[in-house]
BALOMAR-410957 format. One record per residue (C-alpha): y, x, z; residue in one letter. Coordinates in steps of 0.02 Angstrom, whole numbers, plus 50000, padded with zeros to 5 digits. Layout:
BEGIN
YXZa;...
***
This chain:
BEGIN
533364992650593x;534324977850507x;532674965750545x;532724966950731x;534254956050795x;535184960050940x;533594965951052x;533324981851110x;531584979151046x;530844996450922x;529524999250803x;528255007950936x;528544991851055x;528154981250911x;526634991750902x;526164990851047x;525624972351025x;525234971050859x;524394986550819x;522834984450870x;521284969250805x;521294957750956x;523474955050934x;523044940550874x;522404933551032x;523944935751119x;525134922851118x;526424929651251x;527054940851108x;527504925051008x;529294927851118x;529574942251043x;529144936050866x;530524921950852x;531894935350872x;531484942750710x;532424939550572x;531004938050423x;531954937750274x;532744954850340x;530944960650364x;530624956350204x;532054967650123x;531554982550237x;529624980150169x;530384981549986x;531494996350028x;529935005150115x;528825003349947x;530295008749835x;530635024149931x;528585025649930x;528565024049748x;529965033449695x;529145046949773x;527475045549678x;528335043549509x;529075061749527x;527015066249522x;525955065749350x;524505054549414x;523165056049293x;522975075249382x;522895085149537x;524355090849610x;524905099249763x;525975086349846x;527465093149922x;527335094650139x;528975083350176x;528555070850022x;526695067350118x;527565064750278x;528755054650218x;527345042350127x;526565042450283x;528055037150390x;528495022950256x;526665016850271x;526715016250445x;528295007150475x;527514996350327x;526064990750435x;527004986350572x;527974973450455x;526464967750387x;525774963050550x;527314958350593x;527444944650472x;525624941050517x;526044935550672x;527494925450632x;527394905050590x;527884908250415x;526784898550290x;527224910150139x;526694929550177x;528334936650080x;527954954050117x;525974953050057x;526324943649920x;527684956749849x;526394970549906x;525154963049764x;525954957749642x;526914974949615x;525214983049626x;525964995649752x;523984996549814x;523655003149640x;524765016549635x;524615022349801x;522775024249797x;522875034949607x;524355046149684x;522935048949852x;521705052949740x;522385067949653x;523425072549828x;521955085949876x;522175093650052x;523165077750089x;521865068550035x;520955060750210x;522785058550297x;523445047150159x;521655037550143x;521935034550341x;523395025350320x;522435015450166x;521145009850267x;522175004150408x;523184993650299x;521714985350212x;520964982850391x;522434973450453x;522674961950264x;520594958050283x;520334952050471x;521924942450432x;521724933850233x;520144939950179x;519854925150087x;521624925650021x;521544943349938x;519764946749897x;519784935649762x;521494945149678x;521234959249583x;522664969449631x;522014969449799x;520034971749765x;520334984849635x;521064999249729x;520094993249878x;518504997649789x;519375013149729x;519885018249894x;517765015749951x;517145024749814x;518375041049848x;517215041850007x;515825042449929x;514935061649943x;516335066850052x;516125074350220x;517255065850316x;518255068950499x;517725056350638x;519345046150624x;519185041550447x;517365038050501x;517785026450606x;519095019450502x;517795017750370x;516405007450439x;517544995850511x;518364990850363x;516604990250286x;516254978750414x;517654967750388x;516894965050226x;515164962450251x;515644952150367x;516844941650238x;515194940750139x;514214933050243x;515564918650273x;515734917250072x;514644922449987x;515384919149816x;516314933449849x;514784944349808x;514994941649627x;516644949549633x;515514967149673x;514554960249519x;515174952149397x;514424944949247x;515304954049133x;514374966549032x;515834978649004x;515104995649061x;516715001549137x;517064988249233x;515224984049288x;515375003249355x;516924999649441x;516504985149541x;514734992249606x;514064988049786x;514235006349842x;514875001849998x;513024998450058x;512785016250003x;514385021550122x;513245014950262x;511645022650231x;512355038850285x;512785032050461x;511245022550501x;510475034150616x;512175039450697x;512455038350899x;513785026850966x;515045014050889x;515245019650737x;513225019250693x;512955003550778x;514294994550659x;513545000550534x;512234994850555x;512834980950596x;513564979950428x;511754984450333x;511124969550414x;512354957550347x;511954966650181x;509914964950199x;510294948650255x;511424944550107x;510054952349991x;508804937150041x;509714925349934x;510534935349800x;509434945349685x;510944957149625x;511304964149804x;509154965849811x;509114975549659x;510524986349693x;509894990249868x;507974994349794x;508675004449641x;510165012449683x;510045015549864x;508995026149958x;508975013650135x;507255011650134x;506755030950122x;508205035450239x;507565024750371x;505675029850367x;506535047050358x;507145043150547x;505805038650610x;504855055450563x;506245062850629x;506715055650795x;504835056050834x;504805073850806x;506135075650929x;505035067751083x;504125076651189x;502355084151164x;501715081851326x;502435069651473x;502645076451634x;501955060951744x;502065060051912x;500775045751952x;499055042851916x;499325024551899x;500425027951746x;499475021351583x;500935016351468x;503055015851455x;503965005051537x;505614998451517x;506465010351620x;505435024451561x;506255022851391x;507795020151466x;507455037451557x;507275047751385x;508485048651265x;507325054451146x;506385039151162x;507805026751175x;508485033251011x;506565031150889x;506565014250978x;508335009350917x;507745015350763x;506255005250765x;506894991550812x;508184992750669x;506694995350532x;505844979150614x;507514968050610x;507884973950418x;506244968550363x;506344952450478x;508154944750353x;507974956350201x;507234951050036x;505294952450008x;505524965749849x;506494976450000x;505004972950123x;503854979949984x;504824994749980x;505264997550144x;503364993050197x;502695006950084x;503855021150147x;503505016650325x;501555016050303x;501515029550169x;503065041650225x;502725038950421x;501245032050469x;499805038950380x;500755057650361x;501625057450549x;500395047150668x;498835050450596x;498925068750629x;499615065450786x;498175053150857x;497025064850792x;497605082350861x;496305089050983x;497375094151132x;497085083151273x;499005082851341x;499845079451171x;498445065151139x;498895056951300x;500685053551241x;500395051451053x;499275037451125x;500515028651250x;501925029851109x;500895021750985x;500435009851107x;502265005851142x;502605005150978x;501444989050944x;501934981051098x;503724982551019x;503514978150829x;503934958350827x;503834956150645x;502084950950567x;502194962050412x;502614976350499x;501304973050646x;500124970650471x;500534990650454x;500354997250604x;498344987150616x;498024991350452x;498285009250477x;497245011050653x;495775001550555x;495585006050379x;496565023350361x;495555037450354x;496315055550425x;495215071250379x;493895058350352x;494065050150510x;494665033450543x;496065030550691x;495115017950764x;493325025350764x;494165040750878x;495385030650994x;493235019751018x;492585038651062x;493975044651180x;493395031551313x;492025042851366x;493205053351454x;493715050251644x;495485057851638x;497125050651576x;496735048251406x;495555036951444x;496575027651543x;497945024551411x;496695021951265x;496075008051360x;497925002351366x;498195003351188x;496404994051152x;496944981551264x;498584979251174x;497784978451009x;496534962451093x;498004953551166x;498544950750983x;497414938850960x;497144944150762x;495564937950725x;495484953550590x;495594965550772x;494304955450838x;493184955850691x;493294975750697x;493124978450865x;491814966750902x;491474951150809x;490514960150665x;489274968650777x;489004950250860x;488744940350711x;486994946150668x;486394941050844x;485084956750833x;485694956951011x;484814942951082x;483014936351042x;482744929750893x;482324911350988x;483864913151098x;484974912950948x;485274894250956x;485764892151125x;487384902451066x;488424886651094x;487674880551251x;488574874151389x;488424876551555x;488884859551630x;488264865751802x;489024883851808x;487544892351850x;488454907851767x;489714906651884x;488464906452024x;487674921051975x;489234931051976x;489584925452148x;487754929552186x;488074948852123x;489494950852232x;489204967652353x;488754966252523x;490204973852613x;490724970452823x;492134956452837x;493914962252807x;494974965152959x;496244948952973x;497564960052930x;496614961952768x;496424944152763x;498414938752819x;498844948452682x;497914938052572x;497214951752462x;495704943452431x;496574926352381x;495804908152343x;494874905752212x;495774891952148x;496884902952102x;495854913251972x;495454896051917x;497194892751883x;497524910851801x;495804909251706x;496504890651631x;498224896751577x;497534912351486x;495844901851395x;497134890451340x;498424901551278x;496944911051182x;496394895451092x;497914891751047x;498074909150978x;496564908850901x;496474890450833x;496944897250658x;495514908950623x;494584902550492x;492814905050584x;492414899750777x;490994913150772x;489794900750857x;488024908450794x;488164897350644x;489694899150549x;489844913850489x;487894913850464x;486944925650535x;486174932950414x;487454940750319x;488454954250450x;489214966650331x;490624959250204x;490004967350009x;491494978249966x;491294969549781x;491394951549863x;493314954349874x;494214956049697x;496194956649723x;496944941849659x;498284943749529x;499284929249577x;500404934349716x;500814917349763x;499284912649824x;499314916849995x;498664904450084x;497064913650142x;497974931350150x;497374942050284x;497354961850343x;496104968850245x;494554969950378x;493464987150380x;492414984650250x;494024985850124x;493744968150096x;494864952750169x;494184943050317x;495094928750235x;495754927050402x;497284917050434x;497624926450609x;499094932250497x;499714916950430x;500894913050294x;502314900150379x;503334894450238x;504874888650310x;505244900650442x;504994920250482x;505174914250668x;503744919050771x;503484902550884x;503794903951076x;502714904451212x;502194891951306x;503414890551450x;502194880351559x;500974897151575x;501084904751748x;499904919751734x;499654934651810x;500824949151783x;499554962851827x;498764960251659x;500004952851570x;499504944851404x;501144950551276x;501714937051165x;501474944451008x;501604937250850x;499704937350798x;499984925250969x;499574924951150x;500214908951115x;500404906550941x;499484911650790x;500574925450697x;501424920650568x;502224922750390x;503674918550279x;503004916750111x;503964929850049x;503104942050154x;502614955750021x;500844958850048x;499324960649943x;498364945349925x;496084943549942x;495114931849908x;494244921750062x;492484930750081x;490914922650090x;489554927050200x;487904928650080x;486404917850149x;485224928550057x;483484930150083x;482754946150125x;481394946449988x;482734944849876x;483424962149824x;485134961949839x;486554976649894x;486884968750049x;486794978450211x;486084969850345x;485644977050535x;484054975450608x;484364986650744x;484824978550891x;486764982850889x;488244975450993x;489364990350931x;490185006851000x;491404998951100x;490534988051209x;489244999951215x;490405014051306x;491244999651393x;489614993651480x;489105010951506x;490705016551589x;490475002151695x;488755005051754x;489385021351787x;490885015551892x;490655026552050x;490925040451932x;492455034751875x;494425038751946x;495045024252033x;496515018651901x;495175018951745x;494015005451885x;495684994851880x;495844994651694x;494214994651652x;493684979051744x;495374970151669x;494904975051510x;493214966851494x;494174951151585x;495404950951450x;493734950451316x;492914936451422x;494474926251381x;494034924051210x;493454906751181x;492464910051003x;490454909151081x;489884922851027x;491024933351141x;491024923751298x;489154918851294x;488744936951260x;489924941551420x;489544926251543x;488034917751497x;486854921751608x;485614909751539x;485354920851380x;483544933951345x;484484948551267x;483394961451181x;482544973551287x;483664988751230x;485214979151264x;486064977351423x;486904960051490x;488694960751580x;487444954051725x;486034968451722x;487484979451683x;488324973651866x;486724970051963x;486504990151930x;488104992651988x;487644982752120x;486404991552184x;487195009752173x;488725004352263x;487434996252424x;486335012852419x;487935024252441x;488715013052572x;486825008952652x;487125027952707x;488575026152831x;488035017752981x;489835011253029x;491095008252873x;492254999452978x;493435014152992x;493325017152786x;493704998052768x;495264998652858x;495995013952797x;495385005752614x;496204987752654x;497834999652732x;497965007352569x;497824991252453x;499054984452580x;500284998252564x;500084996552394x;500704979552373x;502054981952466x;502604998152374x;502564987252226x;503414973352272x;504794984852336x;504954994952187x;504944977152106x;506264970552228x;507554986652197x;507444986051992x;507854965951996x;506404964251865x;504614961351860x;503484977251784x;503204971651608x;504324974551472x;505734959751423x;505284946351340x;505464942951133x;507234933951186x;508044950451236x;508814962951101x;507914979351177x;506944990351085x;505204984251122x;505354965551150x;503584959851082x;502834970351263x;502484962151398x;503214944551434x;504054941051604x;503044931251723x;502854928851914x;501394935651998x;500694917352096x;499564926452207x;499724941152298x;497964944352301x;497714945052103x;499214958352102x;498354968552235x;496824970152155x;497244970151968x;499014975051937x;499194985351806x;500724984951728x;502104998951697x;503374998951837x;502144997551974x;501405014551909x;502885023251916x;502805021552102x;502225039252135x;501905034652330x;500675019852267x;499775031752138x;499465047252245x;499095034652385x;497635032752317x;497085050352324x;497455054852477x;496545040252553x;494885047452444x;495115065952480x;494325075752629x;492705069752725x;491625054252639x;492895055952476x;491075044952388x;491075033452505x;492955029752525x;492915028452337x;491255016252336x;492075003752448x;493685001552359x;492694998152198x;491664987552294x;493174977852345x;493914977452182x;492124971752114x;492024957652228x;493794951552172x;493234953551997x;491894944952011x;492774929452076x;493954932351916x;492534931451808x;491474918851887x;493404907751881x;493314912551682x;491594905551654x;491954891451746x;493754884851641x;492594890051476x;491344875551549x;492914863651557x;493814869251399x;492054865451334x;491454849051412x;493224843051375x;492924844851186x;491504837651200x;492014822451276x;493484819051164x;492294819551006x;491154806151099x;492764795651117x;493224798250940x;
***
């Protein structure tokens, strides 16, 4: 070749270091560049597009043809020879790009992509060579020869010729990456947008310069490997894009189906996961990281997931309305319901524990606003989700075990509208407590007598052994002092947005059903300052617990300074361990006005529902019952059961924790107290172990096991490099709302209570459990460790009551100094 001086240097060596994207970064092959003669370059890029075009001007192009064999190959060898100049002359110092420029303005693009078009079963291998020329001109001067039409034009030809096609894997690939190239080119300018839609109102050329390359992607969304995470990749950009430009919004929500496709996956790749899970250890109560790691199946709905939750995080609202509606109306109601509601036992226990992971992994408040919205207000065969998931908690098997997970996930949101379901609306009334008890709601108790009545019910059990006691698994109490601080605080900081403190007085009393007529829907959809999920009584609570944020859709950190606990890890999710969850204001959502609790009198007739019956609602009722019912229970549903009332007792509002720890208060004579409840307890736990003469034997093997335990843990813990819980928001996983990361401070609090993911996996540490029960005195065995784990609760509680007392006296003393 005349362009290549006296070297011994060819075209494939020349390929070799300029061929592929990251040539650029290597400047060792400038050597080689400042041996080529560029003007001769130049003259062999003309003579390659002449020979090119006198071949496609002995073909009629406004028709098919039938291309001859020789006269492909040939086009092909120009093209590539072509691209190797071209890159070439990229890499050169030259400040004029002789060969591009000549390669537009003769329109050689043009005519090159016409003559493909009617080339039939040549077809793919001349778009091949297209697309790795326009590759090479865009990561090189894409803001250089977007903007020309002799460039754009054929390029947008060249897209749309994909469109409908099914294509081979190389062209694929080809495909999205040049696709990428320009979404990417977008996002740095995003003028050039208007280029895809121009003002003019021309029909023909408004059809010609569409945004169909967003449609191109659609079809690879759900696609394994590179080529469907750059495309992805490339949606994003779009979605992104679509935020601030209303064209790109509207094409996306008219004249693409993205929003069906993707709800479309997630039926899909659910369907593909397995009906029942074969678990190994009776610990196990929900995934783990490394248990979706472990199934592909589950890996890929996650991705998926993950995708749907990051689209709706940068995309613009009239796309979050859309893509809200398919995922609640096309996934949700017609997928999960069923599935939480089927009656066989296995395929409810993992229906359960994916649902669960899935809102531990949602990060984005509207789409968190779905997934609570459907488990409280959707009815399925005249059933509502949450009503069944309440009633499942009377079993003593699995299920029960990892509904109590999934309850507990839905109270460590913090959503006051969760809260209000669950609990608050059965507390309001007070029917609970007497009638003259009702204001001592908001008493304090400056002395901590509640506390010393928790230590006071505490079961009478021989000392541990001092290896029980070296091993420090009943701890210092300072410690649950410490965890009971950290979590209070983080609650109330959670919680400080509600828009009642549910003290006794505010909401009243007397009011304790919302009127279904109280809450008209607004007709301004810009008034969302008291917007809210819809509570059960297909009203709005009003509540802010999903708060509109109008300069951000970030979801505010947690507080770095909180050292808690990791056996019952409290996630940071955006309705807020540490934050109250928040909103962008163009969150598409439907909007309520702020209810009002009728004062009403009851000689007044009125359609207000009120409850005389004394009532504190299904769920604590099974709750308290389970628990007075303990020695009946499997050992795993003790451990979450207990941390499950613990995590309730954190809740600062006074109607929950002075119906949990005040000792002080008379409670109707058909309701139990958390304190009868466990003096009961008490008492069953002494008889059984009052009829062993000599339990020393049962406490060792029982402090052996809980010792073994730990250290199975913290080897497991040790060998993985991470802590149990799932990664924090900061990581790009597919569930990164779970459980944050956070060091255990006491090995006595992870002994007794740890009951996160990893640790269950540890089939030695589950079935430990059971072989330590089986055989002679199985009762007894089991009665002393849930006496032990009693005692440590007890402590945990008594630490709880005692930081409310501070939290509270605190208050009270800044007001006085006010």
């Amino acid at each position: 070749m005349s362009w290549i001086k006296k070297n011994n240097v060819t075209i494939d060596s020349v390929k070799s270091f300029s061929f592929n994207n990251n040539y650029s970064n290597n400047n060792n092959n400038n050597s080689y560049l400042k041996d080529f003669d560029l003007s001769a370059c130049y003259d062999s890029f003309k003579k390659h597009w002449q020979q090119i075009s006198e071949i496609i001007n002995t073909y009629e192009l406004n028709s098919d043809f039938e291309p001859k064999h020789d006269d492909v190959l040939t086009i092909v060898n120009h093209l590539n020879q072509i691209l190797t100049l071209i890159q070439v002359e990229l890499r050169s110092d030259c400040i004029v790009n002789s060969c591009i420029e000549y390669l537009i303005e003769e329109n050689y693009l043009e005519c090159l992509c016409m003559w493909t078009t009617g080339a039939r079963k040549y077809n793919n291998s001349l778009r091949v060579e297209q697309l790795r020329i326009y590759e090479i001109l865009l990561s090189n001067l894409h803001n250089k020869l977007l903007n020309r039409e002799p460039f754009l034009k054929p390029l947008i030809k060249l897209l749309n010729s994909f469109i409908g096609d099914c294509l081979p894997v190389d062209i694929e690939k080809k495909l999205v990456i040049l696709i990428n190239q320009l979404c990417s080119s977008f996002s740095q300018q995003t003028e050039l947008l208007n280029l895809f839609f121009p003002s003019n109102s021309d029909s023909e050329q408004s059809d010609s310069f569409k945004f169909d390359i967003f449609s191109l992607l659609v079809q690879f969304v759900h696609r394994d490997g590179m080529i469907g995470e750059q495309a992805r990749d490339s949606l994003l950009l779009c979605m992104s894009l679509s935020k601030n430009n209303s064209k790109v919004a509207d094409y996306i929500t008219i004249h693409s189906n993205i929003c069906p496709v993707l709800a479309a996956g997630l039926n899909g790749l659910y369907s593909l996961l397995p009906r029942k899970l074969t678990i190994e250890s009776p610990d196990w109560f929900r995934f783990a990281a490394d248990d979706v790691y472990e199934m592909k199946e589950l890996t890929n709905f996650m991705n998926s997931l993950e995708f749907c939750n990051v689209v709706i995080q940068v995309c613009h609202p009239n796309i979050k309305i859309q893509l809200f509606d398919y995922i609640y109306q096309g996934f949700l109601v017609p997928v999960m319901g069923p599935a939480l509601l089927q009656s066989t036992e296995d395929e409810l226990v993992a229906t359960t524990a994916y649902f669960e992971l899935l809102l531990r992994s949602v990060t984005y408040p509207g789409l968190l606003y779905a997934f609570i919205k459907f488990l409280l207000k959707e009815d399925i065969d005249g059933k509502r989700v949450i009503d069944c998931l309440i009633q499942r908690l009377n079993s003593n098997s699995k299920l029960c075990i990892v509904t109590l997970a999934l309850l507990e996930t839905l109270i460590d949101l913090n959503c006051e509208d969760v809260m209000l379901e669950l609990i608050l609306k059965h507390l309001i009334p007070c029917t609970h407590i007497m009638f003259s008890q009702r204001s001592r709601i908001q008493h304090v108790d400056l002395y901590c007598r509640s506390a010393e009545k928790l230590f006071s019910l505490m079961i009478n059990i021989p000392k541990c052994s001092d290896r029980y006691a070296e091993s420090n698994i009943i701890g210092d109490y300072h410690v649950y002092l410490k965890y009971a601080r950290n979590r209070i605080h983080s609650c109330m900081k959670a919680t400080n947005s509600w828009v009642y403190p549910y003290d006794g007085e505010n909401p009243p009393q007397s009011c304790c059903v919302l009127k279904q007529d109280e809450f008209q829907k607004q007709t301004n959809d810009n008034d969302l300052e008291h917007n809210s999920l819809p509570s059960a009584d297909d009203g709005s609570s009003g509540y802010e617990s999903f708060k509109m944020f109008k300069d951000s859709d970030k979801i505010l950190g947690s507080d770095e300074n909180n050292t808690l606990d990791d056996r019952r890890t409290n996630p940071p999710s955006p309705c807020g361990s540490e934050t109250a969850l928040e909103y962008c204001t163009d969150f598409p959502r439907p909007t309520f006005t702020k209810p009002q609790f009728n004062n009403v009198s009851p000689k007044k007739p009125s359609n207000d529902v009120f409850i005389t019956t004394p009532c504190i609602g299904p769920l604590l009722c099974i709750i308290f019952e389970k628990l007075e019912n303990l020695l009946s229970c499997d050992f795993h549903i003790v451990l979450r059961l207990t941390g499950f009332i613990s995590r309730l007792a954190i809740y600062p509002q006074p109607l929950i924790y002075s119906f949990l720890l005040d000792h002080s208060l008379v409670f109707q004579p058909c309701i139990k107290s958390l304190f009868q409840v466990l003096g009961l307890l008490k008492q069953k736990i002494e008889s059984r172990l009052n009829k062993v003469n000599d339990l020393s034997g049962i406490i060792n093997e029982a402090e052996t096991f809980l010792i073994e335990r730990i250290e199975n843990i913290n080897s497991k813990k040790r060998q993985n490099s991470e802590f149990i819980s799932l990664p924090p928001i900061t990581n790009n996983e597919p569930f990164t709302r779970a459980d944050n990361k956070r060091r255990s401070f006491s090995v006595a609090i992870g002994a007794m209570f740890r009951r996160n993911s990893t640790q269950d996996r540890v089939e030695s540490v589950g079935n430990g459990c059971y072989r330590f029960v089986k055989g002679d005195n199985a009762e007894i065995k089991h009665a002393v460790l849930c006496s032990i784990i009693i005692n440590e609760w007890l402590k945990e509680l008594a630490s709880i009551s005692q930081e409310h007392t501070r939290f509270k006296t605190d208050s009270m003393i800044r007001l006085e100094t006010r």
